[in-house]
N, C-alpha and C positions, 0 to 999 in steps of 0.2 A: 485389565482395569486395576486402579492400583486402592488401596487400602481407604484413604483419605474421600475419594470419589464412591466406593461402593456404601462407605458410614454415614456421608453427607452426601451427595449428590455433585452434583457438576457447578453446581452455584447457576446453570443458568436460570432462567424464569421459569413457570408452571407453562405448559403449553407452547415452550421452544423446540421447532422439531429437527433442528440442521442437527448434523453426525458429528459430535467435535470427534478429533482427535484422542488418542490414549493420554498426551501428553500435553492436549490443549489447556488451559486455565481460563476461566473466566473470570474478566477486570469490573466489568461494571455491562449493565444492559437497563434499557429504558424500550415501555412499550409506545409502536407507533399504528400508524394505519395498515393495516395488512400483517401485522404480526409484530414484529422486535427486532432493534439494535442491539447487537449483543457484541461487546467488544471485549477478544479475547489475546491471548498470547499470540497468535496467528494470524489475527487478523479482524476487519468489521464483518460480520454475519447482517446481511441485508434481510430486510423479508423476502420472503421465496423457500426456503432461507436459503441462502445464498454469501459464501465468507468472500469476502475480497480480501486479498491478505497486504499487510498495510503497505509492502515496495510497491503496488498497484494503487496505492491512495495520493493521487497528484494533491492533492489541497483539501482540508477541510475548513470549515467557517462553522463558527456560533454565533448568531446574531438574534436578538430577542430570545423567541423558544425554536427557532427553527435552526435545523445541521443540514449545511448543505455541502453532502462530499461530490467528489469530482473523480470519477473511477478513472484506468486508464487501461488500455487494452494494448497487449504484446502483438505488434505487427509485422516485426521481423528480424531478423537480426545481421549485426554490421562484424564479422570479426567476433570478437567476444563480446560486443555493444549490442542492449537492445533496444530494438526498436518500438517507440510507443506513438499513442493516438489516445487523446483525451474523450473520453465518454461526455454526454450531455449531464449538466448538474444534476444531481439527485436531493429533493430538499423533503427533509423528516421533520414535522412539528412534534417536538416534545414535551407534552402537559407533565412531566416529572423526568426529568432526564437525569438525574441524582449525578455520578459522575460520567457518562459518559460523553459529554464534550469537552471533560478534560483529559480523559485519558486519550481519547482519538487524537485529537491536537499532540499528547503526548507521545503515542508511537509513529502517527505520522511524520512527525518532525526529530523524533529520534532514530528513525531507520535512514535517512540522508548524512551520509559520512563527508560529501563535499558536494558543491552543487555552481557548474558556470553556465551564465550567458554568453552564449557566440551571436553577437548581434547583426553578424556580416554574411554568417550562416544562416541564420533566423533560425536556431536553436537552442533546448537546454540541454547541458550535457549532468546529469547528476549520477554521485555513487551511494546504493545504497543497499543497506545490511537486508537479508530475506529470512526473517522467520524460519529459524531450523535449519538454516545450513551457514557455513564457515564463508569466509569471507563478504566479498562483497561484490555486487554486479554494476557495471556502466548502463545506465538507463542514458536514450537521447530521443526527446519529443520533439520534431522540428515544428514549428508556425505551420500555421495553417497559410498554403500558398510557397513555402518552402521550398526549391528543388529538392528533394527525395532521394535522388542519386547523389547528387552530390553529398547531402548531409551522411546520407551512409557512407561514403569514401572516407570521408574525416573521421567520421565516428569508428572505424575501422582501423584506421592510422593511430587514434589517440588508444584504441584498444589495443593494439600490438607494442604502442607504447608504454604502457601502464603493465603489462604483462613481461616486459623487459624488465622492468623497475621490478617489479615483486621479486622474479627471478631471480636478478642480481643480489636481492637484498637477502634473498635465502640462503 
């Protein structure tokens, strides 16, 4: 534990009980129903508590007092592409949300390095940065109703593609 942390504390709230990390930081936290939002260097800490780390945060929204994030769950993988599957909205009423709908809005849309629709595919293909480690990974969500094989075959194709490219450029 390092010097700054053992003096002050972690910055989370009173009564947060998730494990951050040695190396986690806390951004901002607002409390909800069932415990607290606590968004950190790593990622949103759900109650449970529970971190989703932000290349797993498809969308978040702030509208009125309510943050409705949109999880997304690792279902397989294509080549060096992963495969995802969007979770059911998650909506958190915030009677004092201080900064945390701006900072989510901020790492969720800062960890996305490039991001296409294949509309022929019924797919998105995005790349994005993961909290704590070096480069970057190919995320691909197909539509709901998608072929699945198929979308992994491209997703696969465009992964051996983009790892060519890196290589070369090394």
């Amino acid at each position: 534990m390092g010097l700054w942390r053992r003096l002050f504390g972690s910055g989370a709230p009173a009564g947060f009980t998730g494990a951050l990390e040695s190396d986690e930081r806390v951004l901002a936290s607002a409390g909800v129903d069932g415990g607290f939002l606590v968004a950190s260097s790593l990622g949103l800490w759900l109650p449970g508590p529970r971190r989703a780390g932000w290349h797993l945060l498809s969308k978040a929204t702030w509208s009125g007092a309510v943050l409705t994030v949109v999880e997304a769950e690792e279902v397989g993988d294509a080549g060096g592409a992963v495969l995802l599957r969007d979770l059911p909205p998650q909506r958190f009423a915030l009677a004092s949300p201080g900064k945390v709908p701006e900072v989510v809005h901020a790492r969720v849309t800062g960890s996305i390095r490039s991001r296409e629709r294949n509309e022929d595919l019924g797919a998105w293909f995005v790349q994005r940065k993961v909290p704590g480690r070096d480069g970057v990974v190919l995320q691909v969500r197909p539509d709901a109703g998608a072929d699945v094989e198929r979308v992994r075959a491209v997703a696969a194709e465009v992964a051996a593609k983009i790892d060519r490219l890196r290589r070369a450029a090394d």
